[in-house]
C-alpha positions in Angstrom: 27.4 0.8 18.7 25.9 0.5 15.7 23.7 -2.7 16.6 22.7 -0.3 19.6 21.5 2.3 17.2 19.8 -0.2 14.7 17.7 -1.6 17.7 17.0 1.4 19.3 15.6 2.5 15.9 13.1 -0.5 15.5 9.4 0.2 17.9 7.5 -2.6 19.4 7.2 -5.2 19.3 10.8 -6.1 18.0 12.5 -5.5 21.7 9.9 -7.5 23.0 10.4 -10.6 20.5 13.9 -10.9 20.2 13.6 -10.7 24.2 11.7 -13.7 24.2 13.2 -15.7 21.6 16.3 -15.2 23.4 15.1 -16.8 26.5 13.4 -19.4 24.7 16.6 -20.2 22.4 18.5 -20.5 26.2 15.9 -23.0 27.3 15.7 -25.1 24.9 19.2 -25.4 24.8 19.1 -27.1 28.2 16.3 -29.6 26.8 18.7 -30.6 24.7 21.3 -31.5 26.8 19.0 -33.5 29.3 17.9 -35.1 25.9 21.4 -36.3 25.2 22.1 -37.3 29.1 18.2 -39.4 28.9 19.9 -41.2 25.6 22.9 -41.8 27.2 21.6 -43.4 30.3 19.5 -45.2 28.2 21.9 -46.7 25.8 24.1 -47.8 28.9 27.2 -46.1 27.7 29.6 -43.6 29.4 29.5 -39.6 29.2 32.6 -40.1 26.7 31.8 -42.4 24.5 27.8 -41.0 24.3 29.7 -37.6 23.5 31.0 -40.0 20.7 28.7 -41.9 19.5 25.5 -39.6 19.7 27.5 -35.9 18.8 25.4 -34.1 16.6 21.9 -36.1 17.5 19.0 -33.3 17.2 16.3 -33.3 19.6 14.1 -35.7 16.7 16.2 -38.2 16.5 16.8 -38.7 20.4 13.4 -38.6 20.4 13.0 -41.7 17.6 16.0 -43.3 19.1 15.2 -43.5 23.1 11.7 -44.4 21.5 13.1 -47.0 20.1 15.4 -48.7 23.0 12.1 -48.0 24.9 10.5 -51.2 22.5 13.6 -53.1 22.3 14.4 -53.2 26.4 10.6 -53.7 26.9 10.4 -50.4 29.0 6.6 -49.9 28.0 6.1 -47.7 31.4 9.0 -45.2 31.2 8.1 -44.9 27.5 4.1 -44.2 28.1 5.5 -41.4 31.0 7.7 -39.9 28.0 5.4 -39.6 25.4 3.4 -36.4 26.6 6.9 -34.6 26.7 8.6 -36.1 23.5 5.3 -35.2 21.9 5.0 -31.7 23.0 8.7 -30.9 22.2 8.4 -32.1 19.1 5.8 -29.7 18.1 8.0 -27.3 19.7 11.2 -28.1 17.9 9.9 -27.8 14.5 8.1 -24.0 15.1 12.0 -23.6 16.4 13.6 -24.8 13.5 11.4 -22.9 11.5 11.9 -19.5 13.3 15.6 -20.4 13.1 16.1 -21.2 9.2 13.4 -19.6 8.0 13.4 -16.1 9.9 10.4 -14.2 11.0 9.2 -11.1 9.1 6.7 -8.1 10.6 3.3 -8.0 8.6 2.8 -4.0 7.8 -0.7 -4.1 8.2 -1.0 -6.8 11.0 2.2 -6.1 13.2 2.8 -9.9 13.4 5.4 -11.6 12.7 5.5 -14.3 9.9 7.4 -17.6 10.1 7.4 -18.5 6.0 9.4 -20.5 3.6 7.8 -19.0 1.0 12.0 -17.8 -0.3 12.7 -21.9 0.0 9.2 -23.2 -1.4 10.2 -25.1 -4.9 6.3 -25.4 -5.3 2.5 -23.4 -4.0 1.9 -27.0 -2.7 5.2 -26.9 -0.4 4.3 -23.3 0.8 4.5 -22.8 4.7 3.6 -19.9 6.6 1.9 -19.1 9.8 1.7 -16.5 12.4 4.3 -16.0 16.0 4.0 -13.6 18.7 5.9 -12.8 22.1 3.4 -14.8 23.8 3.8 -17.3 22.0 7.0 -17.7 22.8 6.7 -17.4 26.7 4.1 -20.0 25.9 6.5 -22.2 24.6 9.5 -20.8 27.2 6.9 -22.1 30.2 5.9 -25.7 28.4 9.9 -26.2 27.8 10.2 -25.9 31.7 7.6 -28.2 31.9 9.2 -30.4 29.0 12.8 -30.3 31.5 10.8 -31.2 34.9 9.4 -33.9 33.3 12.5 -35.4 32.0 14.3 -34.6 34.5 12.4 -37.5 36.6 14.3 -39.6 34.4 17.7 -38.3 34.1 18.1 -37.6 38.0 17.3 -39.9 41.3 14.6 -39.4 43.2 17.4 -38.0 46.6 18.9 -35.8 43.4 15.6 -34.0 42.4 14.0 -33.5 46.2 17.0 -31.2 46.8 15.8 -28.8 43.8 13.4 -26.8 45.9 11.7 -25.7 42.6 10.9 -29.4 41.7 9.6 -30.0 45.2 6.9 -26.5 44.5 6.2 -27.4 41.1 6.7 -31.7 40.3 3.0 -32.1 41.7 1.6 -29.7 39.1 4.0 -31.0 35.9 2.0 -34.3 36.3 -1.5 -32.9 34.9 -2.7 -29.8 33.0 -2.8 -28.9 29.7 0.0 -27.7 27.3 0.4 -23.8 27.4 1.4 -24.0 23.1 -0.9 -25.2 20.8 0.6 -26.3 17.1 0.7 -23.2 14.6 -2.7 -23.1 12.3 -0.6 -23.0 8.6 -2.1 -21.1 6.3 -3.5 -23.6 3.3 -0.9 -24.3 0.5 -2.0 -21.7 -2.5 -3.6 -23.5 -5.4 -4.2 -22.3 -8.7 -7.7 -21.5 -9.5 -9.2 -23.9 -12.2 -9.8 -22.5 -15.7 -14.1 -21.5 -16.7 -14.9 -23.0 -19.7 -16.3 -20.3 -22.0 -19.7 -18.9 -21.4 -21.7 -20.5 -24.1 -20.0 -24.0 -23.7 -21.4 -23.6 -20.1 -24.7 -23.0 -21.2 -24.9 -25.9 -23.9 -24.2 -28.2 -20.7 -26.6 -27.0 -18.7 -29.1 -27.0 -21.9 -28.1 -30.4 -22.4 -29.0 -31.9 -19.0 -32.1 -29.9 -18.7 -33.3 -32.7 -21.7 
């Protein structure tokens, strides 16, 4: 009851983010699973013992990993077909784990919300922080559908996926067209501002190279 009241308290766009980052939390959930079952097939081993050996494998390291069999099988083509959506959920994954660890935070005078590290950041130079809305989150949302169609051509058969009546409207367009999320724009790390030398010393080196 008390969540209820705390939420109905909060305006726009709060609903509308946490709506959003629910959905996309849910779906990219189910990117990671077909990572793991992509690895799996790929390493030739058994549900059990890839539950075993690859528990706990974030979407990165599959990513490195099936990369990696990729080279050492000599699969060139099915690696060139994964790269678009290894590369794409890469980006995606880290603006996730950002939004996870990191929080998001509603600018006052903006009304955006603020993905920073600035409470982690040791250093200026290891400052992070850039800008997320709803839409960019359904941008994200539709290029994770994208991301699961795509690998879904190689965790399934070809008799498995033509029964999905949403991969027979939709596998034609998955092949081309551009990415719907575009990499967050960081803002610059903050650097201190370098120390004037004292007015007259400035104006003995200019005197000076005047001569």
């Amino acid at each position: 009851m008390t969540e209820n009241i705390f939420a109905q308290a909060l305006e726009e766009p709060y609903h509308d983010y946490w709506h959003q980052l629910g959905k996309f939390v849910d779906r990219f959930a189910s990117i990671e699973r077909s990572m793991q079952s992509i690895l799996r097939r790929l390493a030739g081993v058994s549900d059990p013992i890839g539950a075993a050996v690859f528990s706990g494998v974030k979407v990165d390291a599959a990513s490195s990993i099936i990369n990696r069999i990729c080279d050492a099988t000599g699969q060139d083509e099915l690696k060139a077909r994964l790269k678009p959506a290894l590369d794409q959920l890469g980006v995606i994954n880290n603006v996730r784990n950002n939004i996870l660890h990191w929080g998001a935070s509603r600018d006052s005078n903006s009304g955006e919300f603020i993905v920073s590290n600035a409470y982690w950041a040791a250093s200026a130079d290891r400052l992070r922080e850039y800008r997320v809305t709803p839409i960019d989150l359904q941008a994200m949302i539709v290029d994770l559908h994208r991301i699961g169609l795509l690998l879904a051509r190689e965790e399934f058969t070809e008799e498995e996926l033509l029964k999905s009546r949403i991969a027979q409207r939709v596998f034609a367009e998955v092949q081309a067209g551009a990415w719907h999320y575009k990499s967050p724009q960081q803002q610059p790390p903050k650097t201190a501002r370098q120390p004037q030398a004292p007015k007259r010393q400035r104006q003995r080196d200019a005197s000076q190279r005047s001569h």
